[in-house]
C-alpha positions in Angstrom: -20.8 -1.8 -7.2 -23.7 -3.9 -5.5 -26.3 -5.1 -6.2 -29.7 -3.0 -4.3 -30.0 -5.6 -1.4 -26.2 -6.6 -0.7 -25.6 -2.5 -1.0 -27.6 -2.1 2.0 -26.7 -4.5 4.2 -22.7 -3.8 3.1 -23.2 0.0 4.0 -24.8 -0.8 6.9 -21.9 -2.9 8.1 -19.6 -0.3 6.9 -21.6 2.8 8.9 -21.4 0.3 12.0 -17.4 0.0 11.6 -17.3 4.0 11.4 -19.5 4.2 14.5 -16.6 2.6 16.8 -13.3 4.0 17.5 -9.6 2.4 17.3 -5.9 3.6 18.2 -4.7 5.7 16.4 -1.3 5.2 14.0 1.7 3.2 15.4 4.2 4.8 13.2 5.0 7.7 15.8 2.2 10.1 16.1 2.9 13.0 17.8 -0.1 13.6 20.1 -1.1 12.3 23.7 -3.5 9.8 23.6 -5.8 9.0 26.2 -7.5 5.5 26.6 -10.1 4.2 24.2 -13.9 5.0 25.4 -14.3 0.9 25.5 -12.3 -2.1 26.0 -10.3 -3.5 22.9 -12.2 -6.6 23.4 -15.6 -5.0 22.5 -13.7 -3.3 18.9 -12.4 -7.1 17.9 -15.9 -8.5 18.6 -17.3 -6.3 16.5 -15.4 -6.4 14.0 -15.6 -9.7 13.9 -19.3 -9.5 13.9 -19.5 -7.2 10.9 -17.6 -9.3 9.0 -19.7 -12.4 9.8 -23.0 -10.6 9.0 -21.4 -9.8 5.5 -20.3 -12.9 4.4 -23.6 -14.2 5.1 -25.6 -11.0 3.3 -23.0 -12.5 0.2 -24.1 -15.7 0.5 -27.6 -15.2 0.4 -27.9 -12.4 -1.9 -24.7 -12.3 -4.2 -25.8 -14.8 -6.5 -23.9 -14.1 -9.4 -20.4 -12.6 -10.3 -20.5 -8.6 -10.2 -16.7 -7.2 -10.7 -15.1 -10.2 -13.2 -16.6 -7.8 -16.4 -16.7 -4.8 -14.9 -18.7 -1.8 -17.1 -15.9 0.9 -17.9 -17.4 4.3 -19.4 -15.4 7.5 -20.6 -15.8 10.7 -19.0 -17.3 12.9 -21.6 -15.1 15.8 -23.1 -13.0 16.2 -19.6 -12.1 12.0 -20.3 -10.1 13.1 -23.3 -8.6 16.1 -22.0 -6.8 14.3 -18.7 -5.9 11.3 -21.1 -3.8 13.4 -23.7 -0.3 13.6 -24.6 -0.2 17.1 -23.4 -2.0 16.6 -20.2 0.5 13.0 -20.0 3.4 15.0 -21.0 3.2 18.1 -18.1 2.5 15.7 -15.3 5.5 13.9 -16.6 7.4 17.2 -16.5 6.4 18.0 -13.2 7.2 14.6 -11.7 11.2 14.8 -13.4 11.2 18.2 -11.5 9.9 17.0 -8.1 12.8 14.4 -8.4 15.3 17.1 -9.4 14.1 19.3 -6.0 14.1 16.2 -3.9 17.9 15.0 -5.0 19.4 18.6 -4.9 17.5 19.7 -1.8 19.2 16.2 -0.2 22.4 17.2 -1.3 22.9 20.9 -0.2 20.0 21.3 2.1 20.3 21.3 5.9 21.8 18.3 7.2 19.0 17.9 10.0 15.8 15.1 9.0 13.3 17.6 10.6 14.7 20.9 8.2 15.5 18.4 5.4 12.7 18.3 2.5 13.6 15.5 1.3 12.6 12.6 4.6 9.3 14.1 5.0 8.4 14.2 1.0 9.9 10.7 0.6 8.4 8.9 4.0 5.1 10.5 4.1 4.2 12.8 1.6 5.3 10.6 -1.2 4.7 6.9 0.6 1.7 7.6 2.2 -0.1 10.7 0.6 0.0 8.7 -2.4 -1.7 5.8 -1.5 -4.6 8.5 -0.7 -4.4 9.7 -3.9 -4.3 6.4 -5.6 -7.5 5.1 -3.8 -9.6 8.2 -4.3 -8.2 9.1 -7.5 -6.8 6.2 -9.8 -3.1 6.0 -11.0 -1.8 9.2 -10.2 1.7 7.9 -9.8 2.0 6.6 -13.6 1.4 10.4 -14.7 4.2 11.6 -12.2 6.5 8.7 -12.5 9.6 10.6 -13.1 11.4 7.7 -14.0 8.7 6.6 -16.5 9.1 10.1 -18.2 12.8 9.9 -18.6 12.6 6.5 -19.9 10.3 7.6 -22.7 11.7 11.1 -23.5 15.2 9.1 -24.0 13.4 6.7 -26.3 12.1 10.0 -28.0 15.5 10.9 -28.7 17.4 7.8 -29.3 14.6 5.6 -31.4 16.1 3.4 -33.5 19.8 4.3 -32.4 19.4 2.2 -29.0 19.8 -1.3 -27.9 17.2 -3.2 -29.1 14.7 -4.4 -26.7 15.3 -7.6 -24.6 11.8 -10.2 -23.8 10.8 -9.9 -20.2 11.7 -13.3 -18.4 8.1 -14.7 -17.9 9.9 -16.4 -15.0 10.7 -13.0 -13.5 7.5 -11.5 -13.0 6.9 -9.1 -10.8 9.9 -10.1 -8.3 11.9 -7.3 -8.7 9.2 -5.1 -7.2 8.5 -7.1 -4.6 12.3 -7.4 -4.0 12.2 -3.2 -4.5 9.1 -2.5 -1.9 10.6 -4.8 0.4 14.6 -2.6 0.1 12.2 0.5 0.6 10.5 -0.7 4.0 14.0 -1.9 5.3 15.5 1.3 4.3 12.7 3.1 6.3 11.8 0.7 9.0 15.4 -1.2 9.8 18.0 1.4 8.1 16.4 4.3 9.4 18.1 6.0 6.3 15.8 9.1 6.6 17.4 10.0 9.2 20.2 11.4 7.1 18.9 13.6 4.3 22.3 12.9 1.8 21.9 8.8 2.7 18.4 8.4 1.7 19.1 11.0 -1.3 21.9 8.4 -2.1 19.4 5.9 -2.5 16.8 7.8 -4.7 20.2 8.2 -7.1 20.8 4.3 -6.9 17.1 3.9 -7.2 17.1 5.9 -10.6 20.3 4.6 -12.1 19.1 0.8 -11.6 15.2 1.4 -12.9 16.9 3.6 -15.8 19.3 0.6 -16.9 16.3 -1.9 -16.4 14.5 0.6 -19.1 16.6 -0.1 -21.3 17.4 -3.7 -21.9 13.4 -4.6 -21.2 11.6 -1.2 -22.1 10.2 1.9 -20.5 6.8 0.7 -20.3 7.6 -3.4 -19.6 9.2 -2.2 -16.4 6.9 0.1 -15.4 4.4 -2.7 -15.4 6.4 -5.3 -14.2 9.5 -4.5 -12.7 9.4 -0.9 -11.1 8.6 -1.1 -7.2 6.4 2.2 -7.1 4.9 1.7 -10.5 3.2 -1.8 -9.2 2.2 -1.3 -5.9 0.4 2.5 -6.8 -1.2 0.9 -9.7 -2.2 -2.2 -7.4 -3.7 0.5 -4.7 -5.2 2.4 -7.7 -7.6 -0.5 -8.6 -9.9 0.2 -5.9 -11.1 4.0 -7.5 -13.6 4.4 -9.7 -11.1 6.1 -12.3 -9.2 4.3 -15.0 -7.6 5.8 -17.8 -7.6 3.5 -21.3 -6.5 4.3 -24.4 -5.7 8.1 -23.7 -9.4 8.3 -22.0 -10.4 8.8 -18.3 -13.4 6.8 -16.8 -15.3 5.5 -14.6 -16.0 1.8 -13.1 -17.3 0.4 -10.3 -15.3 0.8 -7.3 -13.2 -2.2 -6.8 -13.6 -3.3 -10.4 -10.4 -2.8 -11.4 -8.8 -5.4 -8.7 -9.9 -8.5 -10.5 -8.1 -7.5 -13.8 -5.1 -7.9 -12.0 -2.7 -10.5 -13.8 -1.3 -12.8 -12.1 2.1 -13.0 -12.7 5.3 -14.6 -10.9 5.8 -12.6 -8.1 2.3 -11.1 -7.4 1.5 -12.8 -5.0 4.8 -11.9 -2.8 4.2 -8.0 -4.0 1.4 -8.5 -1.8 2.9 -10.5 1.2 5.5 -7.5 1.3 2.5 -4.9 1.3 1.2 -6.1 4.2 4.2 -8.1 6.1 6.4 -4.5 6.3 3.4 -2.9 7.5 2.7 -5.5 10.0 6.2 -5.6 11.4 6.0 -1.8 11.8 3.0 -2.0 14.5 4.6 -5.1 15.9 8.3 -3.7 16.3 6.6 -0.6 18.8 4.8 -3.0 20.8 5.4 -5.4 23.8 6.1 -8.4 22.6 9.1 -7.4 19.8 10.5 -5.2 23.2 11.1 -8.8 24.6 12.3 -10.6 20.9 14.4 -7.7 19.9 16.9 -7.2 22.2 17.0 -10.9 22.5 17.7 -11.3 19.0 19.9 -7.9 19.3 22.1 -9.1 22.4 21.9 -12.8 22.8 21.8 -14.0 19.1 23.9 -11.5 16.9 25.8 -9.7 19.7 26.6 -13.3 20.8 28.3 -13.9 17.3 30.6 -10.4 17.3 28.1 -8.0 15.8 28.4 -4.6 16.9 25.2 -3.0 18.8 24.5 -1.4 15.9 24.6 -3.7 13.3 22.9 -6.5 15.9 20.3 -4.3 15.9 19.6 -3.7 12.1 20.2 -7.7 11.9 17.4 -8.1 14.2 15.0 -5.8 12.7 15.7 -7.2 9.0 14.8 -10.7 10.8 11.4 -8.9 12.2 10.8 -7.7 8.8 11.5 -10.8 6.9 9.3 -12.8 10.1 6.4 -10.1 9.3 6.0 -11.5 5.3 6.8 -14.8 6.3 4.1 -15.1 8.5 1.5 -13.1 6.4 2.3 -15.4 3.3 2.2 -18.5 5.9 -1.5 -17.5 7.2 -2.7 -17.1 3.4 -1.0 -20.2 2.5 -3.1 -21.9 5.1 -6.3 -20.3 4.1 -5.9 -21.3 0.4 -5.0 -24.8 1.0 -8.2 -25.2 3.0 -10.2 -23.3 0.0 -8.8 -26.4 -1.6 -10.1 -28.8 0.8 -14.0 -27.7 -0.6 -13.7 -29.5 -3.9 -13.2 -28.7 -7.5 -9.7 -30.3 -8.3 -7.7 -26.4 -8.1 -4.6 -26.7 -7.1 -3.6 -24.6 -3.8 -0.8 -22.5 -6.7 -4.0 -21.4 -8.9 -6.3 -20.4 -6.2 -3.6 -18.4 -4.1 -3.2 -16.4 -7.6 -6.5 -16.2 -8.1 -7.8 -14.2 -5.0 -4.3 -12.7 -4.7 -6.1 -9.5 -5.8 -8.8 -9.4 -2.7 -5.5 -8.7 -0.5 -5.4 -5.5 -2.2 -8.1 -3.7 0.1 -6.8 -5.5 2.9 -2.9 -3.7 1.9 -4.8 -0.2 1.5 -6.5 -0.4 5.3 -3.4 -1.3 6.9 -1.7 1.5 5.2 -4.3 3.6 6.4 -4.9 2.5 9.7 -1.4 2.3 10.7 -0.2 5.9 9.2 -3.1 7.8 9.5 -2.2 10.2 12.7 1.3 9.7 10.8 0.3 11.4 7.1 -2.0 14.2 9.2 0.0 15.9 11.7 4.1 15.3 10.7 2.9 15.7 6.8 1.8 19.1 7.3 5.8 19.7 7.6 5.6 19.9 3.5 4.2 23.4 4.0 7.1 25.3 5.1 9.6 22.8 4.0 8.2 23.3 0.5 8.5 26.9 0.7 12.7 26.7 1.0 13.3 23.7 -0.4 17.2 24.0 -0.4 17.5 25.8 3.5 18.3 29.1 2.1 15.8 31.3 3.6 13.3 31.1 1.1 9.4 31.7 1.3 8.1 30.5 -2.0 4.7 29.6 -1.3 4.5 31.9 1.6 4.4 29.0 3.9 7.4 29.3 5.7 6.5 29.9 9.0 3.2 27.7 8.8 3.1 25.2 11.9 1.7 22.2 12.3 -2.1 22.0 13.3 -2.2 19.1 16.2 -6.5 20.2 16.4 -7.0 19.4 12.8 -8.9 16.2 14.1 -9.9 14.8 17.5 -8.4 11.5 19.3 -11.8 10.2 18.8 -12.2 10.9 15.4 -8.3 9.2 14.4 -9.8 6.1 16.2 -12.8 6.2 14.5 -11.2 6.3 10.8 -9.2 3.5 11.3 -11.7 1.3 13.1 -13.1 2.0 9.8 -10.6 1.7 7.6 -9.4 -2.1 8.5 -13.2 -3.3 9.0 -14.2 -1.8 5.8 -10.7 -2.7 3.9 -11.9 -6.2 5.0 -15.4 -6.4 4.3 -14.5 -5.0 0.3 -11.8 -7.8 0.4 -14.5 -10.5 1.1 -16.7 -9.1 -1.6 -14.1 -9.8 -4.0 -13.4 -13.2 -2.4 -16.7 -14.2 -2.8 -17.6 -12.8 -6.3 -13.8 -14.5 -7.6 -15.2 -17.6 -6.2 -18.5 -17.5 -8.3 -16.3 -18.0 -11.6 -13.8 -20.0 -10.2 -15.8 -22.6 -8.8 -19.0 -22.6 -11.5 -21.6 -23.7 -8.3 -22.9 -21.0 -5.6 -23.2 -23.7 -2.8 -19.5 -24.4 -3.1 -18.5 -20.9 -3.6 -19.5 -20.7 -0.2 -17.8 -23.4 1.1 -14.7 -22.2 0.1 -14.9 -18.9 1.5 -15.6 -20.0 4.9 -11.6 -20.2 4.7 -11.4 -16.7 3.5 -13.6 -15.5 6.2 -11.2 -17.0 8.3 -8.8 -15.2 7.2 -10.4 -11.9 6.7 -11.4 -12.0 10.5 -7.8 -13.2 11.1 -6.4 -9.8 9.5 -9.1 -7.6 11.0 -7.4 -9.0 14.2 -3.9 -8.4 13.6 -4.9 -5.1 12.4 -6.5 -4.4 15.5 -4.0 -6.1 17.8 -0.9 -4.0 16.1 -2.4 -1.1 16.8 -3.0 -2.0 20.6 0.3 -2.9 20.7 1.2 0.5 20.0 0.6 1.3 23.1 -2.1 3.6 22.0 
């Protein structure tokens, strides 16, 4: 991914982000913690610091673009088997029938969120689990997509019977996805719809009836790319793994070299700004400071206009959400229109698409850091809620009275991970930066120039990463 010199001193800035610990997730884990072996202070500093030492390893020894034509090889033999129709075709199958489980076991399972299969495979198994997947593995989601399967095994069927095929609106983009990942988070974060089983099944039927329809005036595989919420931000996670499947074949290619292929469409860029606003607002709504704004908002502002307490409240929180993507789009706004300021006649529009894609590992660590404790302890729940899917005293996988392992990893080693996940999520996002600004800007010197403004803002998220988590409370 490097070249011999920048490798070292990149690993070694990685190995120092392992080496100090964090809080762990702010999304409700379930165990005690106890105070952090140093002060929060020393963790920013250093992070800080790590971040400083590897823009300036870039700037001395990065010389040249690495990632814009990234090598991609096939995996001999085992490429060609993953790639197939049959192998395409089963993980297809499985994925219709994981959606057929997950929208009967809403329906006529128990009515509780903790005995219900379908909150915990929704929130964490499917939302976070896959992201793990996705970074380690490639896009795992496109073989499972459910929706993506029914889409095609309908064309199968109708062929030249259906409507024909309407262009994609250039103009469109990839808005409806951002519009789609930002309906999920407010379901989960403001509607709290998971805590009814049958509501948030509900939604998975909505979900499916719309993306079908959308199928069918623009095309399975146009909406997939484009238009389908889960489809575009799994494939945008995916681009960090070595793995990458073209033309039926598996492969390999440098880690991170699939971010830069990204296109930059309408509505990228706020795809982005949603990925890591919603997760933003998340840490932020369990800390101090939205305990003062909330109920301020909740009381003073919407129960002051005849809102009920419960609809004050969800007004409030959809205000925190929206606030959350605001200000993440505001603070790269800022850092692109002083990347501007170096030279070179780009407009601000052009170079916020053009590094739109180093946001990617930035999106990935706060996933990680902020649901980490989250995806380890309350997603063990799959085992025995997999095992009687439906409530009706089923043991199918023999996992029915499994229990949840709170030992499977120390305090220190949960703060530890995600210390590393947001430095390192950072440092991989200034690598792109700074090898995007190679091409874009022809000269080395000024390539530099311009990403003192990204490191601004690298070491600007790194912060806020850290700072949400603090304000946990952890």
């Amino acid at each position: 991914m490097r070249s011999r010199r920048v490798s070292s001193a990149l690993l070694t800035a990685a190995a120092a982000a392992l080496a100090a610990p964090a809080t762990a997730a702010a999304h409700g884990g379930p165990i005690q913690r106890n105070p952090l072996p140093l002060d929060p202070i020393l963790f920013a500093w250093g992070a800080a610091a790590i971040l400083v030492i590897s823009f300036a390893a870039l700037a001395l020894m990065w010389p040249k673009p690495v990632f814009e034509d990234a090598r991609w090889r096939p995996l001999p033999v085992v490429g060609r088997v993953l790639g197939s129709r049959v192998v395409d075709f089963l993980c297809g199958a499985i994925g219709v029938a994981l959606l057929a489980v997950v929208i009967v076991a809403g329906y006529v399972g128990p009515e509780g969120a903790a005995d219900n299969l379908v909150p915990t495979f929704v929130m964490i198994t499917f939302w976070v689990g896959l992201v793990v997947l996705s970074l380690i593995f490639g896009d795992v989601f496109k073989a499972f997509n459910p929706w993506r399967a029914i889409g095609r095994a309908v064309g199968a069927v109708v062929g030249r019977r259906g409507p024909a095929r309407r262009p994609y609106p250039e103009a469109l983009g990839r808005w409806p996805a951002a519009a789609g990942l930002f309906m999920f988070t407010w379901i989960e974060l403001v509607g709290q719809w998971a805590d009814n089983p049958v509501t948030l099944t509900n939604a998975i039927v909505g979900y499916t009836v719309v993306t079908l329809a959308a199928q069918s005036v623009w095309g399975v595989e146009t909406w997939t790319r484009r238009g389908e919420a889960f489809s575009v931000y799994y494939n945008f996670l995916s681009r960090v793994s070595p793995f990458e499947t073209r033309d039926r074949v598996l492969g390999v290619r440098k880690v991170l070299g699939g971010l830069p292929k990204i296109d930059p469409v309408a509505g990228t860029v706020p795809v982005l700004m949603v990925m890591i606003g919603t997760v933003t607002f998340d840490g932020l709504s369990q800390g101090d400071l939205w305990n003062s704004v909330g109920p301020w908002l909740t009381d003073d502002v919407f129960g002051a206009l005849g809102a009920d307490a419960t609809t004050a409240g969800k007004l409030a929180d959809t205000v925190g959400l929206l606030a959350g993507v605001g200000f993440v789009a505001g603070f790269y706004w800022l850092g692109m229109e002083g990347a501007r300021s170096v030279g070179g006649n780009i407009p601000a529009p052009t170079l916020r698409r053009a590094f739109v894609h180093t946001l990617v590992p930035i999106a990935a660590a706060y996933v990680m850091a902020h649901y980490l404790s989250y995806l380890l302890y309350e997603g063990q729940a799959i085992q025995y809620l997999a095992a009687d899917p439906f409530g009706q005293g089923w043991d199918i996988f023999g996992t029915a009275d499994a229990a949840i392992d709170f030992s499977l990893l120390s305090q220190n080693a949960v703060w530890y991970l995600q210390y590393g996940f947001v430095v390192t999520g950072h440092v991989a996002a200034l690598i792109l930066a700074h090898d995007r600004a190679l091409v874009t800007y022809g000269q080395a010197s000024q390539a530099v120039r311009s990403q003192y403004w990204m490191l601004a803002i690298m070491v600007g998220f790194t912060m806020l990463a850290l700072w949400l988590l603090r304000q946990a409370g952890l």
